[in-house]
Backbone as numpy.savetxt, mean C-alpha at the origin, in Angstrom:
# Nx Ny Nz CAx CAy CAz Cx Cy Cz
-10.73 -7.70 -5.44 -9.40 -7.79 -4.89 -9.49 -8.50 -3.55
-8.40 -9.45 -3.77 -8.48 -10.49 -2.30 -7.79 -9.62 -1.04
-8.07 -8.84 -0.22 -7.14 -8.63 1.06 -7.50 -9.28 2.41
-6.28 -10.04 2.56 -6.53 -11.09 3.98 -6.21 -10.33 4.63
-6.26 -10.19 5.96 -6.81 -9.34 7.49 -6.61 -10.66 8.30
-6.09 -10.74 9.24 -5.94 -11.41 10.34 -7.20 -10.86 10.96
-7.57 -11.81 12.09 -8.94 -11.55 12.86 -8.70 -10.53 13.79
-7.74 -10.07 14.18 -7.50 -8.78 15.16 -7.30 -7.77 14.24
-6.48 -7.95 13.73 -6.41 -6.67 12.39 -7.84 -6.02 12.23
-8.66 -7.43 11.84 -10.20 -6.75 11.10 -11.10 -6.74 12.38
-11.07 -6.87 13.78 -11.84 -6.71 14.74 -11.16 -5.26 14.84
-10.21 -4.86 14.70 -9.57 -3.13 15.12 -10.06 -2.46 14.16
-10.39 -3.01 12.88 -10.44 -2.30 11.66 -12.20 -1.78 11.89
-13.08 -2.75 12.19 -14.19 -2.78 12.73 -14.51 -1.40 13.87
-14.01 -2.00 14.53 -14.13 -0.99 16.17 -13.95 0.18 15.45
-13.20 0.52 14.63 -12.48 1.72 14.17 -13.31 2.40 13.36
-13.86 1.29 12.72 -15.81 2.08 12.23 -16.90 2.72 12.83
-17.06 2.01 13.45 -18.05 2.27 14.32 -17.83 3.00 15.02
-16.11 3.33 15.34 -16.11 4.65 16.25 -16.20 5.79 15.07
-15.59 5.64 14.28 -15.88 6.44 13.08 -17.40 7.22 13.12
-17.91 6.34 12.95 -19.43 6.25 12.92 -20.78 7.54 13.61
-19.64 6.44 15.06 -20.45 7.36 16.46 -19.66 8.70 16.78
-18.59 9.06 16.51 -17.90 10.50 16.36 -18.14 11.48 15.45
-18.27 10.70 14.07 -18.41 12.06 13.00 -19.70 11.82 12.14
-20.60 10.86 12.75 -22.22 10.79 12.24 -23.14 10.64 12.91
-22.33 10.86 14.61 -23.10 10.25 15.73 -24.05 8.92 15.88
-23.78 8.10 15.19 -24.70 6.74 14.44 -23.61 6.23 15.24
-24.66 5.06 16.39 -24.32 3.61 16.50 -24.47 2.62 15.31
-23.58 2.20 15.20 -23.53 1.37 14.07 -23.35 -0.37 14.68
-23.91 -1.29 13.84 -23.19 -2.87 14.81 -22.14 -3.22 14.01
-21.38 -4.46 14.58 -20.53 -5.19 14.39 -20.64 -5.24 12.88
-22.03 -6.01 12.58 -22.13 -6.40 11.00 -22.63 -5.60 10.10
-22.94 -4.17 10.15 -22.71 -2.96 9.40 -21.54 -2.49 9.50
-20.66 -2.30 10.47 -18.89 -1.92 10.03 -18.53 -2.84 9.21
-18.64 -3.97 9.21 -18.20 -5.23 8.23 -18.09 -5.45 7.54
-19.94 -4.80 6.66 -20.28 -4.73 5.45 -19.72 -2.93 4.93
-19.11 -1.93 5.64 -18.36 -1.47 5.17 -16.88 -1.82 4.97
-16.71 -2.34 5.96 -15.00 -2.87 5.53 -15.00 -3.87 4.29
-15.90 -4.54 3.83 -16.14 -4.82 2.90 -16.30 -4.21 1.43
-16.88 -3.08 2.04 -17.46 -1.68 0.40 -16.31 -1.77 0.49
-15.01 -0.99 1.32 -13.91 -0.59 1.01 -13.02 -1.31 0.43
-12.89 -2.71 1.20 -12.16 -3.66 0.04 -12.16 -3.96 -1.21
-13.42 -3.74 -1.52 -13.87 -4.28 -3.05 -13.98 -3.38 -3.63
-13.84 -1.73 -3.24 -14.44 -0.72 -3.95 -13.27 -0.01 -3.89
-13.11 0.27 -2.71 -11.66 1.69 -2.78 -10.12 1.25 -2.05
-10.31 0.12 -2.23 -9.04 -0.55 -1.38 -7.90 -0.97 -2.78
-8.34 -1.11 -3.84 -7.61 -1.56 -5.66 -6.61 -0.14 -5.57
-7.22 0.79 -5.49 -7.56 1.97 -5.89 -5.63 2.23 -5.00
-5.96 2.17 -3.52 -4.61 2.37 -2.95 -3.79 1.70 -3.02
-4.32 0.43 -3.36 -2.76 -0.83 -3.73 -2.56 -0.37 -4.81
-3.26 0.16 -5.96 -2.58 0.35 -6.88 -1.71 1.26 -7.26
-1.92 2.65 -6.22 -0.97 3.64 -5.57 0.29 3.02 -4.85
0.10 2.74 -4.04 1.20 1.92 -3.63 2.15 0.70 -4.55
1.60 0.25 -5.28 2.39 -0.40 -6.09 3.42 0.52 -7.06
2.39 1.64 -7.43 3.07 2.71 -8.37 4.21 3.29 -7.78
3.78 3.69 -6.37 5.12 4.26 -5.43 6.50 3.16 -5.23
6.01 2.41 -5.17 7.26 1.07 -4.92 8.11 0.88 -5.92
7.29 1.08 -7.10 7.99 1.08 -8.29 8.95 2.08 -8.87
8.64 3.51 -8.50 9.32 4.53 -8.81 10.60 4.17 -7.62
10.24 4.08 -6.56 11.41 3.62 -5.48 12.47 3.05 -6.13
12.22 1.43 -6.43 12.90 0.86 -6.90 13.78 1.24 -8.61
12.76 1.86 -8.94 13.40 2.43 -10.45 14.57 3.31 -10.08
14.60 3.95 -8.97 15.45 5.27 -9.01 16.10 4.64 -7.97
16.45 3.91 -7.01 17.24 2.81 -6.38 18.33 1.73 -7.38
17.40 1.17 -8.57 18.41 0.71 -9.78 19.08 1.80 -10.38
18.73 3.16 -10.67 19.36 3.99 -11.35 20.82 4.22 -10.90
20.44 4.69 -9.56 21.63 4.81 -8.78 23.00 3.99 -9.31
21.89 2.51 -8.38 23.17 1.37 -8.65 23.72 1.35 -9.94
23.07 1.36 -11.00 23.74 1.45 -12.65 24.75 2.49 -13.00
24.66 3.70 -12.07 25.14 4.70 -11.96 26.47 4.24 -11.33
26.49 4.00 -10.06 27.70 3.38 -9.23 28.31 2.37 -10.16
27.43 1.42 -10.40 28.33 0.52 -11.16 29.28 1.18 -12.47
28.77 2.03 -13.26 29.59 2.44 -14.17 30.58 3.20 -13.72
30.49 3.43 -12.50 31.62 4.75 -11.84 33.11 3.24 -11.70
32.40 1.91 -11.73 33.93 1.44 -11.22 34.31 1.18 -12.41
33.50 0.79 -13.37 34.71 0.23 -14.51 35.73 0.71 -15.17
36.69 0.10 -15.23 37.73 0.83 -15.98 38.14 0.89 -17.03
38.87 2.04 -17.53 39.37 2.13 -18.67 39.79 1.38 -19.82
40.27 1.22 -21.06 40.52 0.06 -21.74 41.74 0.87 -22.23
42.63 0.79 -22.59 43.54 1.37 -23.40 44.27 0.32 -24.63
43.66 1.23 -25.61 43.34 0.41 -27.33 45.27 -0.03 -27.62
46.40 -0.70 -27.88 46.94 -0.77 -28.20 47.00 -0.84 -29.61
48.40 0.06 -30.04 48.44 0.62 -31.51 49.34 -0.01 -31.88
């Protein structure tokens, strides 16, 4: 899975490892080991939440059209059959 990152995005995304890292494994970690995890995650567990998120967007929108189909039938009007 392709995810583009702007270069600040993925320098925060980085930092954010490595603090990761040094807080809850006490491990200094470098630049190009956070990297090559932001990497595992892209390719490995990053599908995984777009594809959550796609699922969520979809129910959104499903029950957003419902509505509207709903409203819309509330205006139409009557026909009265002449006999």
């Amino acid at each position: 899975m392709f995810i583009r990152l702007t270069k600040d995005q993925q320098e925060m995304i980085v930092a954010d490892i490595q603090r990761f890292f040094y807080t809850h494994r006490d491990e200094d970690i470098s630049e190009f080991e956070a990297e090559r995890v932001l990497d595992f995650i892209k390719e490995n567990i990053a599908p995984y939440i777009y594809n959550a998120a796609v699922s969520d967007a979809k129910y959104v929108v499903e029950r957003q059209f419902s509505s509207m189909e709903e409203e819309l039938e509330a205006l139409e009007q009557p026909i009265k059959l002449k006999e």
